[in-house]
TIBA-866906 format. One record per residue (C-alpha): residue number from 0; residue in one letter; chain; x, y, z. Coordinates in Angstrom, 3 decimals, m for minus. Each point is the difference from the previous one (the first is absolute). Example, Ala and Ser with C-alpha at 12.3 -4.5 7.8 and 13.67 -1.06 7.14 Angstrom:
BEGIN
0 a A 12.300 m4.500 7.800
1 s A 1.370 3.440 m0.660
//
This chain:
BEGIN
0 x A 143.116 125.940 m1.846
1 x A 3.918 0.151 m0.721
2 x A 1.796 m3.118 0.435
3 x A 2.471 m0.327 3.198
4 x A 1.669 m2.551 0.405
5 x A 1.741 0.656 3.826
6 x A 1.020 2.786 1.478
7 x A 3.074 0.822 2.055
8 x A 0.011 1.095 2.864
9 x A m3.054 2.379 0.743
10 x A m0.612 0.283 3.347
11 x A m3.630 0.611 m0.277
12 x A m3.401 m1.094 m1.451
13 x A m0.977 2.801 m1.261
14 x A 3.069 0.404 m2.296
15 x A m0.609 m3.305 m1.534
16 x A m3.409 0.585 m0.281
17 x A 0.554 3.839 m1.209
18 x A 2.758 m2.196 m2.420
19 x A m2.654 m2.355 m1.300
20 x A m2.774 2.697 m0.464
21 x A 2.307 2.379 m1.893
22 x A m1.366 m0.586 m3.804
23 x A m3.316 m0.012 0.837
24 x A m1.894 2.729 m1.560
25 x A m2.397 2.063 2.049
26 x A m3.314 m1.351 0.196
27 x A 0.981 m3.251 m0.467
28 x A m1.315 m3.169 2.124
29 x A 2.698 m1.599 2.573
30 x A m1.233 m3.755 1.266
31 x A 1.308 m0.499 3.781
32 x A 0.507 m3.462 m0.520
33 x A 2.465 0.294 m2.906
34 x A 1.721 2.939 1.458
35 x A 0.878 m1.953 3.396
36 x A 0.896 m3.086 m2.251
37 x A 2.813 2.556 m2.272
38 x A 1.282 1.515 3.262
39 x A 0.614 m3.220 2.056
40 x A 1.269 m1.643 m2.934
41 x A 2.519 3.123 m1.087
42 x A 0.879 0.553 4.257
43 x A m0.194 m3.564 1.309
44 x A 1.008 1.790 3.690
45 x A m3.198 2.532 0.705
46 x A m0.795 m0.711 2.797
47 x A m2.938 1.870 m0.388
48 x A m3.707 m2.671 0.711
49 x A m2.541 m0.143 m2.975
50 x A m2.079 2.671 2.166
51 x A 3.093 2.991 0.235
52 x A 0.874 m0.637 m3.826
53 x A m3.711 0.117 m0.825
54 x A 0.092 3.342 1.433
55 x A 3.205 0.736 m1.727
56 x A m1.349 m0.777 m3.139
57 x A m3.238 2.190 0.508
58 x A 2.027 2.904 1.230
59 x A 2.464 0.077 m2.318
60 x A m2.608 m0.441 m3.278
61 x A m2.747 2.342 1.148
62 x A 3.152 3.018 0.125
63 x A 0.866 m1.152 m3.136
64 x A m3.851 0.852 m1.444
65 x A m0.379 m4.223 m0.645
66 x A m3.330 m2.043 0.881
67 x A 0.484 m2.848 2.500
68 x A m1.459 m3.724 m0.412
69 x A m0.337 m1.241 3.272
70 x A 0.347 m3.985 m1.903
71 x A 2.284 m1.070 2.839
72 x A m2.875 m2.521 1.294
73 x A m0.433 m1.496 m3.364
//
């Protein structure tokens, strides 16, 4: 997963998440919990709950061709 540190101002989840996704290589394994940890930490002001960016993250890695870990309950 790259390495963002924050992002200006994107006004939606899925950009950030479609940002933090983008060198990820096809096939490759996204965790749920890390994902939502990157994106609030690079876009302190989603406003987005842990349910909506779970669903961000699933949308936007399964059109990529990436595996999801659902590891958010861990």
């Amino acid at each position: 997963m790259s390495v963002i540190r924050k992002v200006g101002p994107i006004s939606t989840a899925e950009q950030v998440v479609a940002l933090l996704l983008d060198r990820a290589d096809h096939d490759d394994i996204v965790s749920v919990k890390a994902t939502m940890k990157e994106a609030r930490n690079a876009a302190p002001y989603l406003l987005e709950s842990d349910e909506e960016l779970t669903e961000v993250v699933v949308t936007v890695a399964t059109v990529r061709g990436l595996f999801v870990a659902f590891d958010s309950r861990e």
